[in-house]
N, C-alpha and C positions, 0 to 999 in steps of 0.2 A: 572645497571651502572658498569663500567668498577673499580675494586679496585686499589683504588692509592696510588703510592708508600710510604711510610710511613717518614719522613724526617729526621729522624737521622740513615737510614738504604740506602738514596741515596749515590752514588757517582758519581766523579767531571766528568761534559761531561753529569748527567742521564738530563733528561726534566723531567719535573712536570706539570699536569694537571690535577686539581681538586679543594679542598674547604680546605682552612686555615682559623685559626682564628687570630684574633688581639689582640696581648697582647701590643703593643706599637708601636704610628707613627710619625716620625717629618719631617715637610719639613726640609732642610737643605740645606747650598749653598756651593759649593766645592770651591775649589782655585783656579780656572779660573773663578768664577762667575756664573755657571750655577746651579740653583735649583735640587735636588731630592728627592725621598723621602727614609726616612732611615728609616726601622720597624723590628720588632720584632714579627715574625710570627709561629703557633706552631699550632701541631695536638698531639693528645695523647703520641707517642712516644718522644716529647721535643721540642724543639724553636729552630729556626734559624733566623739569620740576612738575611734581605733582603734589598734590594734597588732597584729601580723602578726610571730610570734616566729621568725622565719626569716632570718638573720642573710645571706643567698645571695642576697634578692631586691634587688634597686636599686631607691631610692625614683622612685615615679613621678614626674612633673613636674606640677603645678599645672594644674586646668582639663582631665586627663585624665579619661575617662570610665571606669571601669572596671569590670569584671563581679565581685563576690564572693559569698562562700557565710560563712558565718560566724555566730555565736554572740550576743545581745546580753545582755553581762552587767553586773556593777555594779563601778565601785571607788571608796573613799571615799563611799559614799552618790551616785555622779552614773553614768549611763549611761557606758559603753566597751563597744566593739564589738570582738570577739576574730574574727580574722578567719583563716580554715583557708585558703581557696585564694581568689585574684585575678590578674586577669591584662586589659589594655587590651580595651576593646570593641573589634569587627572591622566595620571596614566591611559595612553592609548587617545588620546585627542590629538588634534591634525593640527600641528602646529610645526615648523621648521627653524631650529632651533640658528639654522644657518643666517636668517635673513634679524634675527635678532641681539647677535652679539657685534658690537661696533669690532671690524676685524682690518686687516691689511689688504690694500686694494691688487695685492699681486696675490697666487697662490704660493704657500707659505713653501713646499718642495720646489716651486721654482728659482723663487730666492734664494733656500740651501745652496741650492745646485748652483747658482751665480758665483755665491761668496766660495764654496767648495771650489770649483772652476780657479777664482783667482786665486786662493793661497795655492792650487798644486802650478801653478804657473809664476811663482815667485823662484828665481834664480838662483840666489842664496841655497845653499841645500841645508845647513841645519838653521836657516828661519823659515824655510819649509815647512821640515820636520816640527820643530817648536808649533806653527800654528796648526799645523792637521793634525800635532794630538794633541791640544786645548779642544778643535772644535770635535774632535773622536770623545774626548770627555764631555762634554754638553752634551750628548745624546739628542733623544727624542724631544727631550723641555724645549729648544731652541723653536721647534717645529708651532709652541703655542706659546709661549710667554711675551707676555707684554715688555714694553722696553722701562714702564715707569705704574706707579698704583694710580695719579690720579695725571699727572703732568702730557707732556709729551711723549707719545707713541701710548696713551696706557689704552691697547685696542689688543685683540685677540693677534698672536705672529708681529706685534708692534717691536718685539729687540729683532727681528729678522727685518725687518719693513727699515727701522736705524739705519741699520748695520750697511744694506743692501746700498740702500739710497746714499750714505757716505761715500760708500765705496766708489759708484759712480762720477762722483764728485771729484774723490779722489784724481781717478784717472785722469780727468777734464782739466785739472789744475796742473796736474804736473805736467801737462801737456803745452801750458802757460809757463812753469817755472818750471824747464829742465831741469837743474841745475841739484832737484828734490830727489830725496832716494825713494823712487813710487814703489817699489816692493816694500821697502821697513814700512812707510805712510800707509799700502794697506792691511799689513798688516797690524798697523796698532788702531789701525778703525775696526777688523776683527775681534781682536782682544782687549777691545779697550771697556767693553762695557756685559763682556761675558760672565761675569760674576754678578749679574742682577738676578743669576739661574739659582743661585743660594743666597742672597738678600732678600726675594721677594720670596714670599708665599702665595705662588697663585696655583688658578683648576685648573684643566684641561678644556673651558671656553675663555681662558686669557681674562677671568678676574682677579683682583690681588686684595687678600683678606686682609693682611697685615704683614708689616716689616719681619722676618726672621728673627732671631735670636744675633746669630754674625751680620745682618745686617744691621741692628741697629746698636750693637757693639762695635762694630770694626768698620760697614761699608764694602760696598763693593770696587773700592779704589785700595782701599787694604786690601779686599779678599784676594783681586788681582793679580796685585805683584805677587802676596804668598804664594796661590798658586802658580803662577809662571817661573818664579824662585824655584818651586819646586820641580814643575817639569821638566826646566834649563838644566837643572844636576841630575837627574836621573838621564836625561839626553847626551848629556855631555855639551851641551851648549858652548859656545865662548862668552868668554866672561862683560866685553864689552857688549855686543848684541843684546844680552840678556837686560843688564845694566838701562839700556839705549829702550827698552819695551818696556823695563818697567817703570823709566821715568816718563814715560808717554804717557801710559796706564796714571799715574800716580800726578801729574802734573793736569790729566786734560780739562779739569775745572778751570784751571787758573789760577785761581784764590782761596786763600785758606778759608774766609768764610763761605764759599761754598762745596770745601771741602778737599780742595789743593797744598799741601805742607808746601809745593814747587810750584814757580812757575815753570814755565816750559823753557828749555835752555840750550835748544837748536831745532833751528827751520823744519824738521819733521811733527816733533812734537809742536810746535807752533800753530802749523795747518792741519792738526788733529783738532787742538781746543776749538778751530775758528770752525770747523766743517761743524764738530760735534753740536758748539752753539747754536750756528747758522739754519741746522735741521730741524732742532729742537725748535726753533725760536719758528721756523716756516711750519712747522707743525701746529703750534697752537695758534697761530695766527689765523690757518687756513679755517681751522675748527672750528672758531672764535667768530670770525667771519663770516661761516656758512650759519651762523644762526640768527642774526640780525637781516635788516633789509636794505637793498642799496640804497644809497643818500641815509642809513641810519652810523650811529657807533655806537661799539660795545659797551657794556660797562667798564669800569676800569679794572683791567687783570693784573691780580696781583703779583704774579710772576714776571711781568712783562713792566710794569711799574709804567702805565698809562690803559689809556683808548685806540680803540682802534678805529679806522671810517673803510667804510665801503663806498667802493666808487658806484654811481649810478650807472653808466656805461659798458657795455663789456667790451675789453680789448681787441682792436683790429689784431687777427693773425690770419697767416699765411695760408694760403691752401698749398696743403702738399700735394705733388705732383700726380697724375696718374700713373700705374705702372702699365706699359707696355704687357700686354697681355701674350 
């Protein structure tokens, strides 16, 4: 099979024919009256807007894989993909479902293996124990679930992709402020966002249908503490430790409006909220970014409450050495 072109690397005038996925479809009717359909279509390299002015077709369902032919053109200054014919892949066509779900740029057991790695190397022996059976209880989900449905990290292995790169962080910082307890810090970037495994409802290619029942009841900063509550008395925990994770867990918002009863009320919990932001906030940014073109800016993202610019330039860096062979 012929390789197709990748969709945040077309431009305006390319044709496109090949297999996308469905991350979202609505019929819609335009201001003259006639039906289309408006979606949201994406292969590994990112999502484009698409529309299909065929008012007869019913929107596909979410996570479909589907075969199109189509145009990529511009509106408003940002890619849309005008799309002539589509129709569901058929069992048995040559299509790699690998190269079309936006996913984690690490492999998702190597990251386990990192984050595994550093809670058995946490010194404490019952905050040991407390994080490796939080992540013994996550099982297999951790290995594909997303970290968010639409936000930051929402890509196939995106809460191992979080979790991973936090961690990293982690290190780096305490390595700046001694003074930090780096075993509690990584472990409440561990558990801090482990309960999105029963908030969210997503597949096994890392899409999220919809919020849960406990998610959109309690949150995954309630489910949290609950369960850490829980596993700390079955462990036999001590009471302050337990206490100290689960205002981590429960503080690393911030703010109550977006979803913190606490702020954070010692230096551990402090460098959680700012890591946690700090990832999320380079995460959309970088995404946001790779879609526009240098010397342009984004539209204004909501989350982020501005624009964003790309530089025209790319960064002088370093060449790393050679290795002695």
């Amino acid at each position: 099979m012929k390789p197709q072109p990748q969709l945040t690397s077309m431009i305006k005038g390319q044709m496109f024919e090949g297999f996308l996925l469905v991350r979202s479809a609505t019929q819609r009717t335009s201001s003259n009256g006639s039906k289309y359909l408006d979606m949201t279509l994406c292969d590994i390299s990112g999502e484009v807007n698409a529309k299909l002015w065929d008012g007869l077709t019913p929107a596909p369902a979410p996570a479909t894989v589907l075969r199109v032919r189509g145009m990529m053109l511009e509106y408003n200054g940002k890619p849309q993909l005008r799309v002539d014919k589509m129709r569901a892949a058929q069992e048995g066509e040559d299509y790699d479902m690998a190269a079309l779900v936006p996913c984690a740029p690490e492999p998702a057991t190597d990251m386990l293996d990192f984050i595994l790695n550093r809670a058995d190397a946490i010194l404490d022996h019952e905050l040991k124990e407390l994080v490796l059976k939080r992540l013994e209880e996550a099982g297999d989900k951790l290995l594909y679930y997303p970290a968010a449905m639409k936000l930051h990290h929402a890509e196939r292995s995106g809460l191992l992709h979080h979790t991973s790169t936090m961690l990293r962080a982690a290190g780096a910082i305490c390595e700046i402020y001694p003074a930090l307890d780096a075993d509690l810090l990584a472990a409440g970037v561990i558990l801090h966002d482990l309960c999105k495994l029963s908030e969210l409802n997503a597949d096994e290619i890392g899409m999220v249908s919809d919020y849960t029942c406990e998610g959109q009841l309690l949150g995954h900063l309630v489910q949290g503490v609950a369960e850490l509550d829980r596993c700390a008395r079955e462990l036999g925990t001590r009471r302050e430790l337990t206490l100290m994770l689960e205002h981590m867990i429960l503080s690393h918002h911030d703010l109550p409006e977006y979803g913190s009863p606490r702020r954070p009320m010692f230096p551990e919990a402090e460098v959680l909220h700012v890591l946690d932001l700090l990832d999320a906030r380079m995460f959309e940014m970088n995404r946001e970014l790779s879609m526009v073109k240098p010397g342009g800016f984004t539209d204004r993202i909501w989350s982020l409450e501005r624009k964003l610019y790309r530089r025209r330039e790319a960064p002088v860096r370093a060449e790393k050495p050679e290795e002695n062979p």
